[in-house]
C-alpha positions as CSV (number, residue, x, y, z in Angstrom):
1,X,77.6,102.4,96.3
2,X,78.1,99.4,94.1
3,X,77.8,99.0,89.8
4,X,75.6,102.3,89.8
5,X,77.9,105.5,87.4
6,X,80.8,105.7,87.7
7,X,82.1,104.9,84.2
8,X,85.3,107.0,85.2
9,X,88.5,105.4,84.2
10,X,87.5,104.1,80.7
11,X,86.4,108.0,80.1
12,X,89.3,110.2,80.9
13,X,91.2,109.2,77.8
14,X,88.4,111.0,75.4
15,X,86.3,112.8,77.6
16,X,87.9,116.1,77.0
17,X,87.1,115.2,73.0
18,X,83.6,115.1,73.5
19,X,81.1,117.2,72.9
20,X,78.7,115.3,75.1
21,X,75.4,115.5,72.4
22,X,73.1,114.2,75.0
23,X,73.0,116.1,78.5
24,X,70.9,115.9,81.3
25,X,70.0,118.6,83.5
26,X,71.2,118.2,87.3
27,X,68.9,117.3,90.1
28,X,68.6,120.0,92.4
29,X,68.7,118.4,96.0
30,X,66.1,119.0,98.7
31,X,66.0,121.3,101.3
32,X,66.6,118.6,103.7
33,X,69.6,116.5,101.8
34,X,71.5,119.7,101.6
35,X,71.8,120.6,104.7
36,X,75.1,120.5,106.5
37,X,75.2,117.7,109.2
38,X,79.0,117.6,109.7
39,X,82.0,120.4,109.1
40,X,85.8,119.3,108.3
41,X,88.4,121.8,108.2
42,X,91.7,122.0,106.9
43,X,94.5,124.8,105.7
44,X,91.7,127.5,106.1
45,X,88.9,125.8,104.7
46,X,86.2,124.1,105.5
47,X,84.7,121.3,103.3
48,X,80.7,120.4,104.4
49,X,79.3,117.0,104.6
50,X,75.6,117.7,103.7
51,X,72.7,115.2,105.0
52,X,72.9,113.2,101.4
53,X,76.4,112.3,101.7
54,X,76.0,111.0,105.3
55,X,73.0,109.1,104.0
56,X,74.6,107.7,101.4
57,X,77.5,106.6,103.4
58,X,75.4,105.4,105.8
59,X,73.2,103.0,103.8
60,X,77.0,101.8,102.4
61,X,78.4,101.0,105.7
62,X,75.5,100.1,107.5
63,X,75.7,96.3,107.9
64,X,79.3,97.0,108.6
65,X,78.0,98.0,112.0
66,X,74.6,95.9,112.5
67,X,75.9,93.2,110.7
68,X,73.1,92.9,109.1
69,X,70.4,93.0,112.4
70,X,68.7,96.8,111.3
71,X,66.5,96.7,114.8
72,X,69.7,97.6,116.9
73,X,69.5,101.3,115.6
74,X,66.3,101.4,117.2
75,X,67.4,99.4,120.1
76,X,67.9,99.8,123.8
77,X,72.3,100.2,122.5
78,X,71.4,102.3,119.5
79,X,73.7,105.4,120.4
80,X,76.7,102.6,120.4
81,X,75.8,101.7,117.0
82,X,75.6,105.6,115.8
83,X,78.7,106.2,117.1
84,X,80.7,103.6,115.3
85,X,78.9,104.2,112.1
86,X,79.6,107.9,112.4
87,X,83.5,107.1,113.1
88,X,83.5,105.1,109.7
89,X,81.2,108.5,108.1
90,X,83.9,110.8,108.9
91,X,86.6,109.1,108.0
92,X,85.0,108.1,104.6
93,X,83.8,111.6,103.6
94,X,87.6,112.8,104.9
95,X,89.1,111.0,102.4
96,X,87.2,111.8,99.3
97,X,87.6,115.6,100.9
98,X,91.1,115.0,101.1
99,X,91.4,114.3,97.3
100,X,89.8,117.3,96.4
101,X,91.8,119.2,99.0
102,X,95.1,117.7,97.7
103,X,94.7,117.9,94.1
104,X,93.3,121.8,94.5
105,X,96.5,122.2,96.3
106,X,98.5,121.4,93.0
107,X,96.6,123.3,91.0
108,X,93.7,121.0,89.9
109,X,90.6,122.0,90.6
110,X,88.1,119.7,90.4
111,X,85.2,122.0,89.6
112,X,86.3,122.9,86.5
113,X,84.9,123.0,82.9
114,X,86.6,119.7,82.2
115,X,85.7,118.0,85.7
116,X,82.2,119.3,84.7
117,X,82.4,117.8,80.9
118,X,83.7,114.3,83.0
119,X,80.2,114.5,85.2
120,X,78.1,114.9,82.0
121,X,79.9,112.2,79.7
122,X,80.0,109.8,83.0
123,X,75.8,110.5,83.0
124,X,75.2,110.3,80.0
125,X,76.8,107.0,79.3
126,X,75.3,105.8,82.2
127,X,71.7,106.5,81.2
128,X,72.5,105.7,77.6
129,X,75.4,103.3,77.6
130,X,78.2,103.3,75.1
131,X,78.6,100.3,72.6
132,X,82.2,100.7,71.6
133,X,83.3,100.5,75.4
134,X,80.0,97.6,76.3
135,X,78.9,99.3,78.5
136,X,75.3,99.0,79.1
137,X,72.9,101.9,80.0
138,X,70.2,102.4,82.5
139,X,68.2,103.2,79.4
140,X,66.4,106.3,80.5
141,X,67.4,108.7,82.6
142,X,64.5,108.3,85.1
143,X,65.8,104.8,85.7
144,X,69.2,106.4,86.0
145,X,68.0,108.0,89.2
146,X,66.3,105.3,90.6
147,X,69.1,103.1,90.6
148,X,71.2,105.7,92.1
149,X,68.0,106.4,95.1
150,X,68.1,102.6,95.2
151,X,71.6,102.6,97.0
152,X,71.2,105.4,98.9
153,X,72.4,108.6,96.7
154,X,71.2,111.2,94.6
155,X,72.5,113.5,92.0
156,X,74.7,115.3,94.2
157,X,76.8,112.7,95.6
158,X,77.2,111.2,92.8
159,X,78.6,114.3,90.9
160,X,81.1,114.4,93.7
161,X,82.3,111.2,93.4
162,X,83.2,111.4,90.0
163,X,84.5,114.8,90.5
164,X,86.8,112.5,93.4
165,X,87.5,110.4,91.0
166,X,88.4,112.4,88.7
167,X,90.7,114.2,90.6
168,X,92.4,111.5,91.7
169,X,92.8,110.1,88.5
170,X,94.7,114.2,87.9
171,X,96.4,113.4,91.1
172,X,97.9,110.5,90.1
173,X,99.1,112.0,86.5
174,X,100.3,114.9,88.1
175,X,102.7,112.8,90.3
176,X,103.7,109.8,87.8
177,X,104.2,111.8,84.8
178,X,103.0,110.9,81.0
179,X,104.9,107.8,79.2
180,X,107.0,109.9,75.9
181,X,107.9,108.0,72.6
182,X,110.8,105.9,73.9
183,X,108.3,104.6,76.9
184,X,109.9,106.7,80.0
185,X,108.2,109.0,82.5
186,X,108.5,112.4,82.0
187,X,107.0,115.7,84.1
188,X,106.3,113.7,86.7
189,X,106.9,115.6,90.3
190,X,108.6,111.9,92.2
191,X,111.9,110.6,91.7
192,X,111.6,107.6,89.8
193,X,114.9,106.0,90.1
194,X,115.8,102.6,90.3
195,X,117.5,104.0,93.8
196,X,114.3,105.5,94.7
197,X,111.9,102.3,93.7
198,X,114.6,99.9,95.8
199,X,114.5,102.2,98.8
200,X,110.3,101.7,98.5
201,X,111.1,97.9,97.9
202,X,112.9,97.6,100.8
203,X,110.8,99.3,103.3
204,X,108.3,98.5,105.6
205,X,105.6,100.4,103.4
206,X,106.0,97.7,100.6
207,X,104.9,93.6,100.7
208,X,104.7,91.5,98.0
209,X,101.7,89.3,97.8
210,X,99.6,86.4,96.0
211,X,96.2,87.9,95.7
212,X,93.2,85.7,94.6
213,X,90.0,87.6,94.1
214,X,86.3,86.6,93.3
215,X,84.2,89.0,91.5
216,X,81.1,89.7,93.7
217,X,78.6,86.9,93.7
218,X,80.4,84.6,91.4
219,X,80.7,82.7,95.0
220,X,79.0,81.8,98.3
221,X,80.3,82.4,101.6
222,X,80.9,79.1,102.7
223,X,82.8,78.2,99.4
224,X,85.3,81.0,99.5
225,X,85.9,79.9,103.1
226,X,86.9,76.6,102.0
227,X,88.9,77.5,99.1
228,X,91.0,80.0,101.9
229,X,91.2,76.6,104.0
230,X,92.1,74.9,100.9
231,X,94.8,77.4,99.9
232,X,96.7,77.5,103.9
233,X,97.2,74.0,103.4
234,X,99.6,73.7,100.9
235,X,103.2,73.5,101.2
236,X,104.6,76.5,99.2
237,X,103.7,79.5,97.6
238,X,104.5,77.5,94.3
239,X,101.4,75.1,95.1
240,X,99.2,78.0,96.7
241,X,99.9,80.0,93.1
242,X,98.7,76.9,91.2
243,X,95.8,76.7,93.1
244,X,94.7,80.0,92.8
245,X,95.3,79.6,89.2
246,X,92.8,76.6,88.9
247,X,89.9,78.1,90.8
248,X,89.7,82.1,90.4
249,X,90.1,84.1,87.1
250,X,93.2,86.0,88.5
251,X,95.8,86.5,85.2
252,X,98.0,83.7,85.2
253,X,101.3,85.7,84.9
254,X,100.6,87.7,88.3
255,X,100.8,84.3,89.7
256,X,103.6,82.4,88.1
257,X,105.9,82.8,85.3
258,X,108.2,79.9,84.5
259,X,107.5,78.4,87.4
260,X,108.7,80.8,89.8
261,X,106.2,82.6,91.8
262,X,105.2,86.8,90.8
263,X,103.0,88.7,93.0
264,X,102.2,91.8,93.2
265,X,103.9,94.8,95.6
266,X,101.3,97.0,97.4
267,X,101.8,100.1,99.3
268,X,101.0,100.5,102.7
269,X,99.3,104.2,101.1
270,X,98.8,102.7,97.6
271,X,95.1,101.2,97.3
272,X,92.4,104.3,97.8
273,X,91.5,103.5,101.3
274,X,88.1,104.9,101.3
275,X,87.9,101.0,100.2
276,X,90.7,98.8,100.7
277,X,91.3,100.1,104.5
278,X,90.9,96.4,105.4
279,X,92.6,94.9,102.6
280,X,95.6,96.9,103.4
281,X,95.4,96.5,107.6
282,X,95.5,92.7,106.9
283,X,97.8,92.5,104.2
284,X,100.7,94.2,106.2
285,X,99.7,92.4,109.5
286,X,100.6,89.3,107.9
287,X,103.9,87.1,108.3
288,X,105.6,85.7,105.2
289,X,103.5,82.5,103.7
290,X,101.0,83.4,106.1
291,X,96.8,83.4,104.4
292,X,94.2,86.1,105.1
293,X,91.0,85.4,105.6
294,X,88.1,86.5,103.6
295,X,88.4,90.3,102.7
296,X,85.0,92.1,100.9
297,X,85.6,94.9,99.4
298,X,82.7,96.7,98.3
299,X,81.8,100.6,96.4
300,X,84.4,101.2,94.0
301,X,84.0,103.2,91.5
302,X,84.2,101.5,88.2
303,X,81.6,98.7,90.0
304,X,84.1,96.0,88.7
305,X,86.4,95.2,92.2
306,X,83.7,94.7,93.7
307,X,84.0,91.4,95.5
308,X,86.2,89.2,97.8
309,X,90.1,88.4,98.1
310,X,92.0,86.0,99.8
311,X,95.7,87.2,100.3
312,X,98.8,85.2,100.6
313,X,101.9,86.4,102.0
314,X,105.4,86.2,100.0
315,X,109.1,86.8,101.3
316,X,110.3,90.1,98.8
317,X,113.6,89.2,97.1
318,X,115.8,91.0,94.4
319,X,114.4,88.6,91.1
320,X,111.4,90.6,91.6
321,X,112.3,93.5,91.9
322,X,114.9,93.2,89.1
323,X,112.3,91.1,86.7
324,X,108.8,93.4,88.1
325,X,110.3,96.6,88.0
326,X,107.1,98.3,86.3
327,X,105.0,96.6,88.7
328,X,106.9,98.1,92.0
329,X,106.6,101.9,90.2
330,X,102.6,101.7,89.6
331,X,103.2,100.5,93.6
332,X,105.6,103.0,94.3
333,X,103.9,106.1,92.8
334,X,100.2,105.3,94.1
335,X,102.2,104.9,97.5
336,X,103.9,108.6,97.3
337,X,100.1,110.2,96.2
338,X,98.7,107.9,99.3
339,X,100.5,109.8,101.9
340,X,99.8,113.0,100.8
341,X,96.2,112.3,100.7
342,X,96.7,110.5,103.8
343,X,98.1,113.3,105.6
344,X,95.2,115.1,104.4
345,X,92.5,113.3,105.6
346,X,94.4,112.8,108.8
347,X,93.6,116.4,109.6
348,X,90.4,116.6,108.3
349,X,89.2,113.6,110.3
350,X,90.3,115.1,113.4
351,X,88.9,118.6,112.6
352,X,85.2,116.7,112.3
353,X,82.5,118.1,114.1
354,X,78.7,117.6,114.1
355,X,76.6,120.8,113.4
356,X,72.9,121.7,114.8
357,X,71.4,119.7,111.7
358,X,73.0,116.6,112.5
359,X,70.2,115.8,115.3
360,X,68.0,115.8,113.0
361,X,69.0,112.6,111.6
362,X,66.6,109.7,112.7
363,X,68.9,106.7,111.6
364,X,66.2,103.8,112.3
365,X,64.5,105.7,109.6
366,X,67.9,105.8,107.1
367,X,67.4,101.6,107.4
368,X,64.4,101.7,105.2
369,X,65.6,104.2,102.7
């Protein structure tokens, strides 16, 4: 799931504005995609993971599991291959579940006239691109559809992942707050205090970290592993900023400002682990000036995060907090809506059960697809 649609964050801002002159009729799934292979449950209902969602998740993950050897699902140890690539299935389809589930909770529901508007402006632009955002279309909507077949999904899934996105876009807003005329939060359902933000700060859910990221295939493996090597090498996190400075593209002032090293603070809940589960398991397994390893992050949404980062460990002290205080609340507050989607998909990955259809699923054949 990689630079396909999802033109969702750029859209929110006028999508309820527009009128959408171009539409483009939905593609009803097959008898086969949309049947239900897996059943999660939660609070009374149950959400179903049809065959195209598994598909898709599967063709995404794959070489997670195989590393990159497609015989072994055909193989003498297939069914120890299935059953890891299933454990990453369910928890993948709990999460985007849980979004729905959390954000219906609160009163937004996601299958609404203006999540449906959000589907058809995302389409459209998709298939036709939008010039005043540079975005570039697929050019036809045929072409649309084989680029989404391409990485494994159809017209369903991918109208539920903006709907996810959407929602947890709504989520988000609905927790934060909007910014009023004198630039403070207001209607927002967290306690935004300076008290509140310290007590974050403070705690074991928060780090504070140099991040230098690649955008994918701007470089090769064996270069990115030297440039980590590079990086562990020097001295202090003064000299590791100034090297990550002169060979990535990562803004400047996230790095250093007047010399004295920035960072950024991330949540133990605050990046949407549907994709950063392993930037966020290494980041807060790490010891002060300590450097990660390689970390690929692949399928988000907006197709431009897609690539690797290389994280170095800081020491969390009060200039930051006191000079990044806007930085630790966009922390903070995608933190708070974490755990509650979190707890969500906690339940909903333990509820997860395979139905009849699910041995139906020949997943040597899902390698070719």
């Amino acid at each position: 799931m990689k630079k396909i649609l999802l033109l969702i964050v750029a859209l929110f801002a006028t999508v309820a504005l527009c009128s959408c002159s171009n539409t483009y009729d939905p593609v009803p799934s097959t008898e086969e995609e949309a049947r239900v292979v897996i059943e999660l449950n939660i609070d009374g209902t149950r959400y179903d993971v049809k065959y195209e969602l598994y598909r898709a998740l599967f063709i995404g993950n794959r070489a997670v599991v195989d590393g990159g050897d497609t015989t072994v699902w055909s193989g003498d140890n297939a069914d120890e291959y299935i059953t890891k690539i299933n454990e990453i299935i369910k928890e993948k389809a709990s999460y985007i579940y849980s979004v729905l589930h959390a954000a219906i909770k609160v009163g937004i529901n996601p299958y609404s006239i203006d999540a449906d508007n959000v589907v058809a402006e995302a389409i459209r632009i998709s298939v036709e691109g939008d010039d005043n955002k540079g975005y570039t279309g697929h050019g036809s909507y045929e072409n649309y559809l084989s680029a989404l077949a391409a990485e494994g999904l159809n017209y369903s899934v991918a109208d539920l992942l903006i709907r996810y996105s959407w929602a947890y876009e709504k989520l988000y807003t609905y927790y934060k707050g909007t910014t009023d005329s004198f630039g403070n939060l207001t209607g927002g359902k967290l306690d935004t205090s300076d008290q509140a933000l310290l007590e974050f700060y403070n705690s074991d859910d928060a780090i504070r970290v140099l991040d230098a990221f690649f955008a994918e295939g701007i470089r090769t493996d064996f270069w990115l592993e030297s440039f980590r090597n590079t990086l562990a090498s020097k001295d202090s996190d003064v000299q590791k900023a100034l090297y990550i400075i002169t060979n990535s593209s990562v803004v400047s002032s996230e790095l250093l400002i007047e010399g004295e090293v920035v960072g950024i603070t991330v949540g133990r809940y605050s990046l949407e682990e549907l994709y950063y589960s392993e930037y966020t398991s290494v980041a807060f397994s790490m010891q002060p000036g300590e450097v990660s390893g390689v970390i690929h992050v692949d399928g988000v949404n907006d197709g431009e995060s897609d690539g690797a980062h290389i994280i170095v460990k800081l020491d969390k002290d009060e200039a930051y907090f006191n000079n990044q205080k806007d930085a630790v609340l966009e922390a903070y507050i995608s933190n708070e809506i974490g755990k509650v989607i979190y707890s969500a998909k906690s339940t909903l990955f333990a509820s997860a059960s395979l139905t009849e259809n699910y041995s139906k699923i020949t997943h040597s054949a899902l390698v070719s697809k």
